[in-house]
FIFINU-38282 format. One record per residue: x, y, z of N, C-alpha, C, O in turn. Coordinates in steps of 0.02 Angstrom, whole numbers, padded with zeros to 5 digits, always signed. Layout:
% FIFINU-38282
XYZXYZXYZXYZ ...
//
This chain:
% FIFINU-38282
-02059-02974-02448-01988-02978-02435-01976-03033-02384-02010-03036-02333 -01923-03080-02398-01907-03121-02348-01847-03113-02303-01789-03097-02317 -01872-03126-02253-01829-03111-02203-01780-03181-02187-01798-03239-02184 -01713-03150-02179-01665-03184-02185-01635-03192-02107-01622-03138-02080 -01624-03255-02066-01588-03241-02000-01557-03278-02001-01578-03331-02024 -01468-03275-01971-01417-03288-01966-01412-03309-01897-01424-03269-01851 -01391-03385-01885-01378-03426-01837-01286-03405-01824-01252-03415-01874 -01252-03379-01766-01209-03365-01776-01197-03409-01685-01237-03438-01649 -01119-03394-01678-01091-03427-01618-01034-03389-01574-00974-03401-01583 -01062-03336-01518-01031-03304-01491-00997-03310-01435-01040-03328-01395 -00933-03306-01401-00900-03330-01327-00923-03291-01280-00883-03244-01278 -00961-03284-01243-00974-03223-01208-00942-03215-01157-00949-03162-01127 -00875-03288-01120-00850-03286-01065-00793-03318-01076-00791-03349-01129 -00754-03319-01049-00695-03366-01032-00661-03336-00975-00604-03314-00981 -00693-03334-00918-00657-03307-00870-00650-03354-00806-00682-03407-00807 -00609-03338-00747-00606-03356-00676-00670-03344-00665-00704-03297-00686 -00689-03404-00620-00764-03395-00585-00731-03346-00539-00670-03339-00533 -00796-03300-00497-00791-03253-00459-00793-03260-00384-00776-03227-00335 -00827-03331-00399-00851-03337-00314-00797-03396-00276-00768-03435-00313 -00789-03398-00220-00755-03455-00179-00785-03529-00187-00757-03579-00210 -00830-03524-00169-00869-03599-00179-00909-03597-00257-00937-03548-00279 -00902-03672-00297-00936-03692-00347-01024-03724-00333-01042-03776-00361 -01063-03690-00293-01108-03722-00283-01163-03699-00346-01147-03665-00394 -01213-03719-00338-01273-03700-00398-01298-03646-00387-01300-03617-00441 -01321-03611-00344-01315-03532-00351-01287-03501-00364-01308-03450-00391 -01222-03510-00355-01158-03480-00367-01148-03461-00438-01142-03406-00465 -01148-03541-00468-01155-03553-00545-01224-03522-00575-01218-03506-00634 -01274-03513-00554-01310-03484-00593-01317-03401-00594-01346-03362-00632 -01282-03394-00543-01290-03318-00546-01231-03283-00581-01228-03227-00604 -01189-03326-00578-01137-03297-00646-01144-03308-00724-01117-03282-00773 -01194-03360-00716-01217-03368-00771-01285-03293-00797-01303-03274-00852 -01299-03278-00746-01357-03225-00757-01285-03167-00763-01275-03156-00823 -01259-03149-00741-01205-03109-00717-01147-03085-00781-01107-03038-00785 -01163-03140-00825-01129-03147-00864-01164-03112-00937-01145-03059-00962 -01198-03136-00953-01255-03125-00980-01283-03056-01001-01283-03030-01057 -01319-03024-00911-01315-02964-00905-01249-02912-00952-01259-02861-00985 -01199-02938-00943-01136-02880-00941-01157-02854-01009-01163-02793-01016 -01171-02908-01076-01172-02892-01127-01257-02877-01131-01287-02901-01178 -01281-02850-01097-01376-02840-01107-01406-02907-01154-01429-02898-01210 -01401-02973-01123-01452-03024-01140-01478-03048-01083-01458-03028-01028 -01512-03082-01089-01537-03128-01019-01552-03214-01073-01541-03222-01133 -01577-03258-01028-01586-03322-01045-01640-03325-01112-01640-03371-01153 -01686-03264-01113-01701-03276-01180-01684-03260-01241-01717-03272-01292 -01625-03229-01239-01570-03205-01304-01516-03279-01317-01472-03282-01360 -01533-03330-01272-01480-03378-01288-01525-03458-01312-01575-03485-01287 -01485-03474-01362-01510-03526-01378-01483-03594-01340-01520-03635-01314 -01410-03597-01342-01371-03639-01327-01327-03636-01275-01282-03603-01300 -01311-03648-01222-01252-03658-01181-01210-03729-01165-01233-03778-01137 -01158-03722-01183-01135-03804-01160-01092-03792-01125-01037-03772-01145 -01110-03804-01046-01048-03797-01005-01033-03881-00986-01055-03922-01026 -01000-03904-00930-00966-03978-00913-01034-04010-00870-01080-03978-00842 -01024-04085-00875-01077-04095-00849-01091-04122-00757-01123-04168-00733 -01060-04078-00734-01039-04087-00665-01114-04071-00635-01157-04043-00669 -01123-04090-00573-01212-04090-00527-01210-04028-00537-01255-04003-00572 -01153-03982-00507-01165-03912-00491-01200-03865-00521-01240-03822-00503 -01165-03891-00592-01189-03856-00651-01254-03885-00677-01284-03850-00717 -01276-03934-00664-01365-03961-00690-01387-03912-00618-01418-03860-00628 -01376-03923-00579-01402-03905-00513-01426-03819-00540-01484-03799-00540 -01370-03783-00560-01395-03709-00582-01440-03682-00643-01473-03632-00656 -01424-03747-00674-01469-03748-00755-01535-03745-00731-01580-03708-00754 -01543-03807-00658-01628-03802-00646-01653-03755-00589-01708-03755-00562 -01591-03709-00577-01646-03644-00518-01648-03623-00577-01703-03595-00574 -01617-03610-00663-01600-03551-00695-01674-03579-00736-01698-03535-00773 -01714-03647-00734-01778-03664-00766-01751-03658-00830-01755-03604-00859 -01717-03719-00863-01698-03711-00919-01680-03768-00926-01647-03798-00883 -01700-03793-00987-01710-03859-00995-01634-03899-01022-01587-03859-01029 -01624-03948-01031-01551-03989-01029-01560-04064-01043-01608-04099-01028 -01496-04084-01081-01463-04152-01094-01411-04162-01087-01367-04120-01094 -01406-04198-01077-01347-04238-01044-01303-04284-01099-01322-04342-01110 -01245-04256-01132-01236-04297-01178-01169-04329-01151-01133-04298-01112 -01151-04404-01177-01070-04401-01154-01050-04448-01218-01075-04479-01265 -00985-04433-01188-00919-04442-01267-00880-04481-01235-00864-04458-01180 -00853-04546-01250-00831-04604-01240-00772-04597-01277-00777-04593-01338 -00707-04594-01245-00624-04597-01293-00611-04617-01232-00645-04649-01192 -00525-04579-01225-00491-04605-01177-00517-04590-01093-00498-04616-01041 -00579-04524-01108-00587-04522-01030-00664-04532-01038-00681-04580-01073 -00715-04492-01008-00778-04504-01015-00804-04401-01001-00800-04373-00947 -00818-04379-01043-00838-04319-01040-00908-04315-01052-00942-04336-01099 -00922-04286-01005-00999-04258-01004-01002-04188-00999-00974-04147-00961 -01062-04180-01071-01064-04098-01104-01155-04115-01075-01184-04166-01058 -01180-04023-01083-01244-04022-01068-01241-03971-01123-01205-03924-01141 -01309-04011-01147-01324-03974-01210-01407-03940-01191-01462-03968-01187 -01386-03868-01184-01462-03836-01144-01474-03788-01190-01439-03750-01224 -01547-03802-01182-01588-03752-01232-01627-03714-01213-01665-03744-01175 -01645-03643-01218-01675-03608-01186-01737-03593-01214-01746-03540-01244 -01784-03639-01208-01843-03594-01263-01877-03560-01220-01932-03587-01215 -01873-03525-01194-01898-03474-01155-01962-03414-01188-01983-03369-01152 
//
């Protein structure tokens, strides 16, 4: 029998950050925080793309999780991080 697995794409957040300051602990522990609520941790996730601000690379690498840096050239300059967890 072959086993069949389904690549699917879930929001797990869209909320107000919680904390006062945006620093990289901050960010990574809501990122763990987040996670938790629904019982996964970093190895239930394949993909995260949050903005590509220091803060947020800064938490990606206490969180040991690997990352790219992609950016998109129009009217402004956006930088996405495209992180993968192979954990």
């Amino acid at each position: 029998m072959e086993r069949v697995l389904r690549v699917r794409s879930i929001l797990l957040g869209f909320l107000a950050f919680p904390y006062i300051t945006h620093s990289g602990s901050n960010i990574a522990q809501w990122i763990v925080n987040v996670l938790a609520k629904y019982g996964c941790t970093l190895k239930d996730i394949r993909t995260i793309v949050p903005d590509g601000a220091s803060n947020g690379i800064k938490a990606l690498r206490m969180l040991h999780v690997s990352f790219e840096v992609i950016e998109s050239f129009g009217d402004a300059v956006v930088r996405h991080l495209i992180v993968t967890t192979d954990r």
